[in-house]
C-alpha positions in Angstrom: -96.2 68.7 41.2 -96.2 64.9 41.3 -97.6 64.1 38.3 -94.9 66.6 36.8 -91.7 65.0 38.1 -93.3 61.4 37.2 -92.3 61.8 33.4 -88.9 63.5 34.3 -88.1 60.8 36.2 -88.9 57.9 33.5 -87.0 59.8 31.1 -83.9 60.1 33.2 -84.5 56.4 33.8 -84.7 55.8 30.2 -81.7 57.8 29.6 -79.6 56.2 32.1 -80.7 52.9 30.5 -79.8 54.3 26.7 -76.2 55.1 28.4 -75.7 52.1 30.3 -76.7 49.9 26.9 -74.7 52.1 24.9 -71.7 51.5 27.8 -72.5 48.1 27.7 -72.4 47.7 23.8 -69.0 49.5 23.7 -67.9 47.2 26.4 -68.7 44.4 24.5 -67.5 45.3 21.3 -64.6 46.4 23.1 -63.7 43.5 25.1 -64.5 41.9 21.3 -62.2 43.8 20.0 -59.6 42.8 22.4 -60.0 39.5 22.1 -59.7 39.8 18.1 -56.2 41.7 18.8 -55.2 38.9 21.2 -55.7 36.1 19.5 -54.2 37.9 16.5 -51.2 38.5 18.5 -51.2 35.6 19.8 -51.1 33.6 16.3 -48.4 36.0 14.6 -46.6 35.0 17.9 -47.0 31.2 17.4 -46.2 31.9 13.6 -43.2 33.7 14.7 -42.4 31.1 17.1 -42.5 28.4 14.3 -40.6 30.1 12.1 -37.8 30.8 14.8 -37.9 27.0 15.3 -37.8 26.1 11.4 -34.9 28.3 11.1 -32.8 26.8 14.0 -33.8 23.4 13.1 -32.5 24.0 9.4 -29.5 25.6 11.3 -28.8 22.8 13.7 -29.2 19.9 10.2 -27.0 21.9 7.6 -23.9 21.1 10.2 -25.0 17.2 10.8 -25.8 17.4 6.5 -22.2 19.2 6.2 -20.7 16.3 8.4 -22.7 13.4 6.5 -21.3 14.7 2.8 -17.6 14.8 4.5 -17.9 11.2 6.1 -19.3 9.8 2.8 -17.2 12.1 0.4 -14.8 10.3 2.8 -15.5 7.0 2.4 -15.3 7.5 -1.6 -11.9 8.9 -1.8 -10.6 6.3 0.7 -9.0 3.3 -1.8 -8.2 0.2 0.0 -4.5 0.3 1.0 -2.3 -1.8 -1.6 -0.1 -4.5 0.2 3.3 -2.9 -0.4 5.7 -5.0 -2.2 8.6 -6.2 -0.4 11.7 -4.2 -1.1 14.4 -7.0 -2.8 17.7 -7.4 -1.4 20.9 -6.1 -2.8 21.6 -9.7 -3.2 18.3 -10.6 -5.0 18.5 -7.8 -7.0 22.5 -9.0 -8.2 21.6 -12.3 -8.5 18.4 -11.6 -10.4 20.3 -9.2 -12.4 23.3 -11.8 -13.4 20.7 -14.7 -14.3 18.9 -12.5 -16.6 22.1 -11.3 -18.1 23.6 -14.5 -18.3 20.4 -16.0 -20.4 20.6 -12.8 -22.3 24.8 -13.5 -23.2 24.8 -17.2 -23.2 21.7 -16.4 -26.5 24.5 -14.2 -27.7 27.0 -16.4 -27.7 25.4 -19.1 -29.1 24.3 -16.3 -32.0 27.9 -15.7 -32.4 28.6 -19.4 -32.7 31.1 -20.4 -29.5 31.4 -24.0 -30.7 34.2 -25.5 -29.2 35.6 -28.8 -30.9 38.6 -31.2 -30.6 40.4 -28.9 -33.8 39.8 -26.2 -31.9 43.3 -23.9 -30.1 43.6 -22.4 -27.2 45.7 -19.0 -26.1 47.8 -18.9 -23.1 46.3 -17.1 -20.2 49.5 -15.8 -19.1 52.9 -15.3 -20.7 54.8 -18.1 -18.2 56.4 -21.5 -18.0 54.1 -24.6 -16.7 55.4 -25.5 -12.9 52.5 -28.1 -12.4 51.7 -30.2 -15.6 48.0 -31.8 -15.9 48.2 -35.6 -14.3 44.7 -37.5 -13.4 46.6 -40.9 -14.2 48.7 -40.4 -11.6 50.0 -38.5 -8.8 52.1 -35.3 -8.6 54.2 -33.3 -6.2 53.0 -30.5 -4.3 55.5 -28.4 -3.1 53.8 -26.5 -0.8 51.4 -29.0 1.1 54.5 -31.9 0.4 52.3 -34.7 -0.8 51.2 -35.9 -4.1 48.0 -35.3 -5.7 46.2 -35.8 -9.2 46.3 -32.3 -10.5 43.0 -32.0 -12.5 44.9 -28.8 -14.6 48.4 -26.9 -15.3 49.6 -24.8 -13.5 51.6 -21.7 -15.4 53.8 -19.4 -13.9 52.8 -15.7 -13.6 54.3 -11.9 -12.2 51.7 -10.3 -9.7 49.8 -7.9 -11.4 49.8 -9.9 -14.9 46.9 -10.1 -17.3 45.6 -13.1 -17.8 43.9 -13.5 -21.2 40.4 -15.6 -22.0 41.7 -18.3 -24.6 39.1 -18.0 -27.0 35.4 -16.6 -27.4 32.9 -17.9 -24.7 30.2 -17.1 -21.8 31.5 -15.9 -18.3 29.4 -19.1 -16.1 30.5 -18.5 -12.9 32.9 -16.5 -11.0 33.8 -18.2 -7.2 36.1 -17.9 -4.5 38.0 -21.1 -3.0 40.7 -21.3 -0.7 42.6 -23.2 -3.1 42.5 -21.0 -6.3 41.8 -18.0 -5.1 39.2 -16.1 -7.2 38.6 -18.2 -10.1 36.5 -17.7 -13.5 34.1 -20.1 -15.0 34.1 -19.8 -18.7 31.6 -21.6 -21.1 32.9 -21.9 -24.7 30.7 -24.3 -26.0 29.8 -27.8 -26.3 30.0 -28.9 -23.3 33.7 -27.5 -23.1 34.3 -25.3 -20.0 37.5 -23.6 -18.8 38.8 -22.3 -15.6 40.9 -18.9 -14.2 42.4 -19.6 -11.1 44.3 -16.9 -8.6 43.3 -13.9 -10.3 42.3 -10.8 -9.1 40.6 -7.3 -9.8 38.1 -9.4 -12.2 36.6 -6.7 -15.1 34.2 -9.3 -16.2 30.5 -10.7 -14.3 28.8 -13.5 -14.9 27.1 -13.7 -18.3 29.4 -11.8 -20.2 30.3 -12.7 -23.6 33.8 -12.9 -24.0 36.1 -13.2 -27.0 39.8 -14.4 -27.1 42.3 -12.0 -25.8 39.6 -10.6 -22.8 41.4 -9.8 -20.1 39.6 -11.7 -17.5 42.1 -10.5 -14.6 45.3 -10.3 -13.0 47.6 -12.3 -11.3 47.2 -12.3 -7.8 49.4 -13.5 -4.6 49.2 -17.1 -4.5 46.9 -18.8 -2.0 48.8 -20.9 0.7 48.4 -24.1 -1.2 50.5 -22.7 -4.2 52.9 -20.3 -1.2 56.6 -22.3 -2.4 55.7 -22.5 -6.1 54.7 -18.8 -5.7 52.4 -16.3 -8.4 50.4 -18.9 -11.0 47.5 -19.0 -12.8 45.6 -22.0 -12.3 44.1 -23.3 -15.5 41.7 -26.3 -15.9 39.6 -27.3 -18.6 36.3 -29.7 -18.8 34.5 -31.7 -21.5 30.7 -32.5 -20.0 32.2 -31.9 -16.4 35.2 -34.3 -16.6 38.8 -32.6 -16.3 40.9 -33.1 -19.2 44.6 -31.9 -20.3 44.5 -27.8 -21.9 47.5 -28.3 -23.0 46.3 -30.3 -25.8 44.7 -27.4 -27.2 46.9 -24.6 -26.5 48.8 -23.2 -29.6 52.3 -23.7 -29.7 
């Protein structure tokens, strides 16, 4: 009976052994197996992971890149500023304006030959009678300031509102204001010969014009308060080279 349970019991042993290596071997390859699909895992994780992290860093530069291009893109359309030019007065502008036209006129008039000479006639600037003749050798009377002066022109008699009348062709020099003669005219007609408008008003002309004889240059005005007792005139003087001498040389009879 012994000897008959001996060999039954190695073989159970032996089968228990064959189980528990078989157990064993699946446990291994198992726990192999595991592992494997762990670190599988665990890599398409990490590969996920960086791929997440590629994507937000791409993200996070495309903004900052955006930015760059818009600073530099920027800084290429930006032109330094241009000083901006200062605006010239109304007065600068005139002025400006009446030089250039008067170098433009005064080439003009010398085209159209205003020579002035000794043969040379003058018109009246007014249809009137002389109430102050020419005297620089000696003195005359002035009715209105009573005193005597030298009267450097004549002095012809003249209804308010007149024309008076350029004497012959010439360049408009100057046009002034003076308490004495009123608003007066400056008229270059050539070789060193100048004549001057006194106590006129509403003046057409502007400096540089080119005038020819019978221009209206402007009307008679009230007379300043020097002239108040010998009442409306046109005050009339005429230069050679800047020296007064007598018009009434050269006016036509």
């Amino acid at each position: 009976m012994n000897k008959k349970q001996r060999p039954s019991q190695k073989k159970r042993a032996a089968s228990v052994a064959a189980v528990l290596c078989f157990v064993a071997a699946i446990a291994l390859v198992g726990t192999y197996t595991f592992n494997d699909y762990k670190r599988t895992q665990q890599k398409e994780e990490l590969e996920l992971a960086k791929k997440e992290d590629d994507t937000n860093e791409e993200k996070e530069k495309e903004p900052a890149e955006e930015a760059n291009n818009l600073v530099i893109n920027n800084k290429e359309e930006a032109k330094p500023e241009e000083e901006p030019e200062e605006p010239e007065t109304p007065e600068a502008e005139d002025t400006a304006e009446q030089t250039n036209n008067a170098d433009v006129q005064q080439t003009e008039g010398r085209g159209r030959a205003i020579t002035f000479n000794e043969s040379s006639r003058l018109l009246w600037p007014v249809n009137g009678t002389i109430i102050m003749s020419y005297s620089m050798d000696k003195t005359v009377y002035f009715q209105t300031l009573d005193q005597y002066k030298y009267n450097p022109a004549v002095v012809i008699s003249g209804a308010e509102g007149d024309q008076v009348l350029c004497g012959t062709t010439g360049v408009i020099k100057s046009i002034d204001v003076t308490a004495e003669t009123g608003t007066t005219v400056n008229v270059d007609i050539g070789n060193g010969y100048e004549l001057f408008y006194g106590q006129l008003k509403e003046v057409p002309v502007k400096v540089g014009d080119y005038v020819e004889a019978k221009s209206v240059l402007g009307y008679v005005s009230q007379p300043t308060k020097y002239y108040s007792v010998e009442g409306s005139n046109v005050y009339f003087e005429m230069r050679k080279d800047g020296q007064p001498i007598n018009p009434v040389e050269f006016l036509e009879e």
